[in-house]
C-alpha positions as CSV (number, residue, x, y, z in Angstrom):
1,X,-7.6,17.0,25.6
2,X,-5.4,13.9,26.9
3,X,-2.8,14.9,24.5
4,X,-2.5,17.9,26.3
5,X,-2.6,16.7,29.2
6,X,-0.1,14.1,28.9
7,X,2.4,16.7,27.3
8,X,1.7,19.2,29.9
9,X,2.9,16.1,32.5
10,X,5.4,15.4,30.4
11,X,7.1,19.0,30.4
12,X,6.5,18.9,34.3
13,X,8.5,15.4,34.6
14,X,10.9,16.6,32.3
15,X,11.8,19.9,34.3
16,X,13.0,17.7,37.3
17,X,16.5,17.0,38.0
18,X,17.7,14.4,40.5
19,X,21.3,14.9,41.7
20,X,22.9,12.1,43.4
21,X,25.7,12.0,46.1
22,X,28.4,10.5,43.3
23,X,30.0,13.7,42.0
24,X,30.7,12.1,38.9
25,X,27.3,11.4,37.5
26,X,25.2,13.9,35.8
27,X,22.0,15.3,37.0
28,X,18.9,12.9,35.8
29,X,16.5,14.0,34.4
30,X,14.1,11.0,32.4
31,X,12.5,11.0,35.7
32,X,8.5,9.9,35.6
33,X,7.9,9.0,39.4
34,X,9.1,9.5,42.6
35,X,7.9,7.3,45.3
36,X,8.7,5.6,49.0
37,X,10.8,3.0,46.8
38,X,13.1,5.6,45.5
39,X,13.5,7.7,42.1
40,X,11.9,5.6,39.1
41,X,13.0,6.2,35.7
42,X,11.5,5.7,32.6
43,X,11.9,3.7,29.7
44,X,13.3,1.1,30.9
45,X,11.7,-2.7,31.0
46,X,12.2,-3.7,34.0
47,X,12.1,-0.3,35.4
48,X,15.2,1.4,37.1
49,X,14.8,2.6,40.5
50,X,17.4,4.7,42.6
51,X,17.0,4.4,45.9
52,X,16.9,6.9,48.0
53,X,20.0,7.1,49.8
54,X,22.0,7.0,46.6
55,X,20.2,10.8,46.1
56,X,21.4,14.0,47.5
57,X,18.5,16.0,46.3
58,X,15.6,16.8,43.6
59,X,14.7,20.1,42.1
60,X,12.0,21.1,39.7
61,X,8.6,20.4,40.2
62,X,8.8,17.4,42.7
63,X,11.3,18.7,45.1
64,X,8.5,18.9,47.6
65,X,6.9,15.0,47.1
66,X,10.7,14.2,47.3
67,X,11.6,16.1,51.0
68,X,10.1,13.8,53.1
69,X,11.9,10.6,50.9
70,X,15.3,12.7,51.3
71,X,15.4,12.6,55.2
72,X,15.1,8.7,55.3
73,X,17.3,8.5,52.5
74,X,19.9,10.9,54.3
75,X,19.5,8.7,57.4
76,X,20.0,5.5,55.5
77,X,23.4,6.7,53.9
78,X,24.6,7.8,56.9
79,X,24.1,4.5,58.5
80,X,25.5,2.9,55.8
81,X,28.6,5.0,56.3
82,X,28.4,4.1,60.0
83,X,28.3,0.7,59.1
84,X,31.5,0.4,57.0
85,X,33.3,2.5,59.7
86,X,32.3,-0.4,62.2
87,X,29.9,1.8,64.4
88,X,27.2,-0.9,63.6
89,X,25.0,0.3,67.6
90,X,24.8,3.8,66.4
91,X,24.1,2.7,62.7
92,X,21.2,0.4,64.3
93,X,19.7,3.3,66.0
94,X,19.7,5.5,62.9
95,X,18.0,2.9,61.0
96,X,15.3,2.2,63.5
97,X,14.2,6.1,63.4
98,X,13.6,5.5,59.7
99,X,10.1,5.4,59.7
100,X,6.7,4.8,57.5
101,X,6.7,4.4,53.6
102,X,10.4,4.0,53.1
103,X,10.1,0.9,55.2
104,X,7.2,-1.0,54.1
105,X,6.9,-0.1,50.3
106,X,8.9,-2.9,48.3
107,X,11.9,-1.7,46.4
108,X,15.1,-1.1,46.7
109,X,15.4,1.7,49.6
110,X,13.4,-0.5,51.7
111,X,15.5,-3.5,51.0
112,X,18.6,-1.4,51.7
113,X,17.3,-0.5,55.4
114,X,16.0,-3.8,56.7
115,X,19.2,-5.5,55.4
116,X,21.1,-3.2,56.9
117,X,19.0,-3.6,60.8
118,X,19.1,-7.5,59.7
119,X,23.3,-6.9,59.7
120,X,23.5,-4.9,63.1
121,X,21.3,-6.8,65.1
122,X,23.6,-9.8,63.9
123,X,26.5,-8.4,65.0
124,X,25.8,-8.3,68.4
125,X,24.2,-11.4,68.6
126,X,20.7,-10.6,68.3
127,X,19.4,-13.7,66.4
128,X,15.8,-13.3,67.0
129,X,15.4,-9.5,66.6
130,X,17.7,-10.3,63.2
131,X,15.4,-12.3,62.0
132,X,12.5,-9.7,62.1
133,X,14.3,-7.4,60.1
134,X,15.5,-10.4,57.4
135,X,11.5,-11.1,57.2
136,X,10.6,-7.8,56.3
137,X,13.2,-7.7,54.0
138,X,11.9,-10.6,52.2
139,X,8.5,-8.9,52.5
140,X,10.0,-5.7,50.5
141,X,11.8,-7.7,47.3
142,X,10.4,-7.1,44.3
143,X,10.8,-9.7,41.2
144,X,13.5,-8.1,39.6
145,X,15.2,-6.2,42.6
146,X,15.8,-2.7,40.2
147,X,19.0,-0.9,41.4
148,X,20.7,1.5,38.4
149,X,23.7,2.2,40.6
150,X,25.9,0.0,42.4
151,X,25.0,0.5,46.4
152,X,27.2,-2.1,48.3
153,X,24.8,-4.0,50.5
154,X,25.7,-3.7,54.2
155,X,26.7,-7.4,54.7
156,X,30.2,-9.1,54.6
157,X,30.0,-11.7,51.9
158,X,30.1,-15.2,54.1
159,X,26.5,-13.5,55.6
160,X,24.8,-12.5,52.6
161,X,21.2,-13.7,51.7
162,X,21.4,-16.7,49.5
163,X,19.9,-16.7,46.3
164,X,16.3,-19.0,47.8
165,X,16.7,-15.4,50.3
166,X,17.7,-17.6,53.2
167,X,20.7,-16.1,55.6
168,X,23.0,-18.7,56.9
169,X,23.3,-16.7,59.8
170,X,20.0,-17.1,60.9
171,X,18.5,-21.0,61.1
172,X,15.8,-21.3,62.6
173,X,17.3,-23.6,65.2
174,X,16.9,-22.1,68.9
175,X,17.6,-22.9,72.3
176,X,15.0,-21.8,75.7
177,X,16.7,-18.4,76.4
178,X,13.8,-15.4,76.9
179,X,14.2,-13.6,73.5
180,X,13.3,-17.0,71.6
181,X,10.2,-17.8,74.6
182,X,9.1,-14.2,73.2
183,X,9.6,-15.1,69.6
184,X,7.9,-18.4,70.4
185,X,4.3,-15.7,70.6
186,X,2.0,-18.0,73.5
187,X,0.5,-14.9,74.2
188,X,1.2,-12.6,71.2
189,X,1.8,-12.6,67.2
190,X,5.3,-12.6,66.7
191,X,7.5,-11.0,63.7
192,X,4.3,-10.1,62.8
193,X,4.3,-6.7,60.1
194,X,2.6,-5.1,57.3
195,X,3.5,-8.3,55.3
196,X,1.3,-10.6,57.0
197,X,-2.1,-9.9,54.8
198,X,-0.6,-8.9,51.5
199,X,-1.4,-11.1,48.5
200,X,1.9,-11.0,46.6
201,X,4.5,-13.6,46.4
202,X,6.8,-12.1,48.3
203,X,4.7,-11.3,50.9
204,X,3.3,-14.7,50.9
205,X,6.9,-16.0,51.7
206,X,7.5,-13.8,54.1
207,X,4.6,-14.9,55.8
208,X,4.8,-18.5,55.0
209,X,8.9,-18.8,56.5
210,X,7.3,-16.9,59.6
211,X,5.3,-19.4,60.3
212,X,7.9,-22.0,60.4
213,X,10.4,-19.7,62.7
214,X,7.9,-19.3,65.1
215,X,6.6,-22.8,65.2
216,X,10.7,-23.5,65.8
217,X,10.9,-21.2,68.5
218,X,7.5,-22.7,70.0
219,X,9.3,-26.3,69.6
220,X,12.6,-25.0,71.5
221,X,10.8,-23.7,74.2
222,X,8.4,-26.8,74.5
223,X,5.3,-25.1,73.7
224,X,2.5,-27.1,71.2
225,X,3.8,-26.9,67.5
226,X,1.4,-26.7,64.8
227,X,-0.6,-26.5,63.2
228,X,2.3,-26.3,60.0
229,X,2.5,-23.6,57.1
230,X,0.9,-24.7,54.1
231,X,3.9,-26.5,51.8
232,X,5.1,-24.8,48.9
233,X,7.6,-25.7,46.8
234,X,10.3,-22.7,47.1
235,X,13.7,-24.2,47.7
236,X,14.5,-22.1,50.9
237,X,10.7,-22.9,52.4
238,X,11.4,-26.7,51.6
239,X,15.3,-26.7,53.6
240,X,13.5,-24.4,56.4
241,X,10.3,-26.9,56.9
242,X,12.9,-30.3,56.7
243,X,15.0,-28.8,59.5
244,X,11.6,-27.6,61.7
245,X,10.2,-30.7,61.2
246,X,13.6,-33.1,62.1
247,X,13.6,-30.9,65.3
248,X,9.8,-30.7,66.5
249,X,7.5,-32.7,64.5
250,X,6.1,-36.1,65.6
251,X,7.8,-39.3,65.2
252,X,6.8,-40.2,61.6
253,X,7.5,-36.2,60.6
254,X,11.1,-36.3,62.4
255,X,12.2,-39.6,60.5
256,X,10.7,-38.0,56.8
257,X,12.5,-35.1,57.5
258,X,15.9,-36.5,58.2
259,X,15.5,-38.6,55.2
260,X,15.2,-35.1,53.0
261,X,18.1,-33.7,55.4
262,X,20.4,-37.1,54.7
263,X,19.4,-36.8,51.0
264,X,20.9,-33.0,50.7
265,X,24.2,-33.7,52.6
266,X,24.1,-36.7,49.5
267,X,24.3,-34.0,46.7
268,X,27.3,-32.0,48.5
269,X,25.0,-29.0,49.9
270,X,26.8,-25.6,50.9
271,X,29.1,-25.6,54.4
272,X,25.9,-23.3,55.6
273,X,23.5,-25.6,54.1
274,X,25.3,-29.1,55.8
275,X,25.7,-27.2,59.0
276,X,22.2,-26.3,59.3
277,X,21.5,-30.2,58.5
278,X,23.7,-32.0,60.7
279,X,22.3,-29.6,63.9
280,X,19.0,-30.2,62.9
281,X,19.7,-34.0,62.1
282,X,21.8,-34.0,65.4
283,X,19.1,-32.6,67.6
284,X,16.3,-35.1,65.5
285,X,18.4,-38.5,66.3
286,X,18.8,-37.1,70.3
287,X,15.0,-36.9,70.7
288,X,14.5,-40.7,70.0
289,X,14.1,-43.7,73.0
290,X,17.4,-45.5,72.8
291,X,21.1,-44.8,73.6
292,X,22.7,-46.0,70.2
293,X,20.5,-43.5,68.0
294,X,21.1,-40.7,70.6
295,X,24.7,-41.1,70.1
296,X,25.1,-41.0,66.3
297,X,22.8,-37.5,67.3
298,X,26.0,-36.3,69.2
299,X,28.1,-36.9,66.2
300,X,26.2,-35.5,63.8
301,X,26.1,-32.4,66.0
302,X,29.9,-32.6,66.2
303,X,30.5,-32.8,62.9
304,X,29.9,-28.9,62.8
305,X,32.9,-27.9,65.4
306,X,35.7,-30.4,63.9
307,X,34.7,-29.6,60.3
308,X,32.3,-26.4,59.5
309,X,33.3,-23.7,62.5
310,X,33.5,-21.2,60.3
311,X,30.2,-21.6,58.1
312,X,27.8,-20.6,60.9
313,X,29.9,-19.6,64.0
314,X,26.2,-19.2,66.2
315,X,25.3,-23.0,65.0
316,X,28.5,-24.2,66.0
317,X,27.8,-22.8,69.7
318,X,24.3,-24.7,69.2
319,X,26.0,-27.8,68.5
320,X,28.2,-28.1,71.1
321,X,25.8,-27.2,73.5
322,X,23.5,-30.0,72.2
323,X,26.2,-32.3,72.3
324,X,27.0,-31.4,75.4
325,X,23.6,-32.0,76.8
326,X,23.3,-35.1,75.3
327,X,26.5,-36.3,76.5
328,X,25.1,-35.7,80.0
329,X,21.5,-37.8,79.0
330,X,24.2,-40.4,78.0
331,X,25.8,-40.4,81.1
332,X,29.2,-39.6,79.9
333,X,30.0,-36.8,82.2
334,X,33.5,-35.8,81.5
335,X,32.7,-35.9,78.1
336,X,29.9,-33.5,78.3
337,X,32.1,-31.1,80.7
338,X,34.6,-30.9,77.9
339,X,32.2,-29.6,75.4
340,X,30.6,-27.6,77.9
341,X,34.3,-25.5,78.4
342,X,35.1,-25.8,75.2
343,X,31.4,-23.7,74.5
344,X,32.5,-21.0,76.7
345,X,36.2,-20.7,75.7
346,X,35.0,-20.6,72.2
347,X,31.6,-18.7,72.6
348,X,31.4,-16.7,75.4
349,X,28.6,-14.4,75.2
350,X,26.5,-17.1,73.1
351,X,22.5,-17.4,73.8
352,X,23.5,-21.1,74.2
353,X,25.4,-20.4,77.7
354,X,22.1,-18.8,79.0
355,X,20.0,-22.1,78.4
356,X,19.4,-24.2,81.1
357,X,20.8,-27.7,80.2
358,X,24.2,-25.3,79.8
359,X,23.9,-23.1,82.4
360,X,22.5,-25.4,85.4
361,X,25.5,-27.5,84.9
362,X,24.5,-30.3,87.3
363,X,27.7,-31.1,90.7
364,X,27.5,-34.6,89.9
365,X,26.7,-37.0,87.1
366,X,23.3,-37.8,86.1
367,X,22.1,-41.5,85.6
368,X,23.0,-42.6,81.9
369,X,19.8,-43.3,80.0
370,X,19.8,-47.4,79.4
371,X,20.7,-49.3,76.2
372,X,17.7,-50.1,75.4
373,X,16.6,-46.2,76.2
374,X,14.4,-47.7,79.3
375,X,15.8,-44.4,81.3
376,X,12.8,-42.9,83.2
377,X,13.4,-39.3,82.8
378,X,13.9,-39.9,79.2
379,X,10.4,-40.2,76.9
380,X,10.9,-40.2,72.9
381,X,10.0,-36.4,73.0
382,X,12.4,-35.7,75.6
383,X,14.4,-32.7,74.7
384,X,18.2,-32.5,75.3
């Protein structure tokens, strides 16, 4: 009786035909599922998955399951296409109406679409609503990442994922502007999704480097950090929790964390990689009592205009804003007006310019903090 059965499937499976959009590939036919995550194939160890947007339609017995997978699908190639015509605002909103399964069940079609939001929201400077959609597609990997065609992923190559599934575009280095103070969650859960109870690794992760964004974001807009996500050691969690920790930890935590930041800039880390360092070393050394340590912060931090521009152009805005600010607790008010221009020559439209310490730009100078940092506005957890 389970012979049969199995045959009858069999015959079932083996009457349906995908056809994709390339012209040039045959109809495929060793078909045994088809599924939010796209068309799986069989025999194959790992197994082969096409997503969804790669197909232009399924007959034979599972053209119906297939329909409602074929709209999203048709939605996410035609963002795509947007995409690589340079319409990214109406490719975002044709990715944001796909909707349910596609979205949330790992594999590649899901992959495809929350990249693909993770690009457009960057693009128009959308850090925080970027880095939802990079979380959820960290959520959506699965171990081997199955693709049996070649679908170029919507990012240009200086802002791809790294291989720990870190973005260099997105650190999670802030400033006070109101997207991050809603990121930052007092009253809410924030980037919080489907991922947040599932008990698989890559859910775990997702989870995990959410916890150490938002406690960033909490940290930049001077709300109570902690406590921390549990430590792990994945390589991305380990260069994300050093840099959260230089920024916003305690005393102790800051000068550990710099000594893991000082000892990757020692074993010639990525431009990405050093720029994310220096900022968060930079911003680490400007939070301690005296004047000397505070400057060598402002250098660190202007390391990443003179030398690593180009790496992370939204870090280098940070950094000179930071510097900028410091200059000011230093007293050294021309100095800090020069940076200041130079951030909006360079950067106009950057979060940075909406922060107070940048915007508020004070008429005259403001007392230098003391060399022995006895300034009275100026407490070790002072924030510049």
């Amino acid at each position: 009786m389970r012979l049969a059965l199995a045959l009858i499937a069999f015959a079932g499976w083996s009457d349906t035909q995908v056809v994709l959009r390339d012209p040039s590939v045959a109809p495929i036919t060793d078909v045994v599922e088809v599924g939010p995550a796209g068309v799986i194939l069989a025999g194959a160890s790992p197994r082969r998955i096409i997503p969804w947007n790669l197909v232009r339609r399924v007959d034979g017995p599972h053209a119906d399951q297939a329909a409602e997978f074929l709209r999203a699908g048709d939605d996410l190639w035609r963002s795509l296409g947007r995409i690589a015509r340079g319409d990214l605002p109406s490719a975002e909103s044709l990715l944001e109406s796909i909707s349910g399964e596609s979205v949330t069940t790992p594999g590649p079609t899901a992959q495809i679409v929350w990249l693909a939001l993770a690009r457009c929201r960057l693009e128009r400077g959308a850090h925080t609503a970027a880095t939802a959609a990079w979380l959820e597609w960290l959520a959506v990997r699965t171990p081997d990442d199955p693709l049996i065609e070649s679908t170029p992923l919507p990012w240009a190559s200086h802002a791809a994922p790294d291989q720990t599934g870190l973005v260099p575009h997105l650190p999670p280095i802030w400033v006070n502007v109101p997207s991050v103070a809603v990121a930052a969650g007092e009253h809410t859960r924030p980037w919080s999704a489907g991922f947040a109870d599932r008990d698989d690794d890559a859910g775990r992760l997702a989870e995990t480097l959410r916890g150490w964004y938002v406690q960033a974001a909490r940290g930049a807009c001077d709300l109570p950090t902690g406590p921390w996500p549990e430590p792990t050691d994945h390589p991305g969690v380990a260069l994300v929790s050093a840099v959260v920790l230089a920024q916003h930890g305690d005393e102790g935590e800051r000068h550990s964390a710099r000594e893991q930041l000082r000892s990757l800039l020692g074993r010639g880390a990525a431009p990405w990689i050093e720029s994310w360092c220096r900022v968060a070393l930079g911003r680490s050394l400007l939070r301690e009592s005296d004047a000397e340590t505070r400057r060598l912060g402002v250098v660190e931090l202007l390391h990443v205009p003179a030398r690593l521009e180009s790496a992370v152009p939204y870090l280098t805005g940070i950094a000179l804003a930071d510097a900028a600010a410091g200059l000011r607790m230093l007293g050294d008010h021309r100095g800090a007006t020069t940076l200041r221009d130079e951030l909006i020559r360079r950067y106009s439209g950057h979060p940075a310019l909406e922060w107070s310490q940048v915007r508020d730009w004070p008429a005259a100078p403001i007392r230098p903090v003391a060399p022995d940092g006895g300034d009275s506005e100026a407490g070790s957890d002072r924030r510049p």
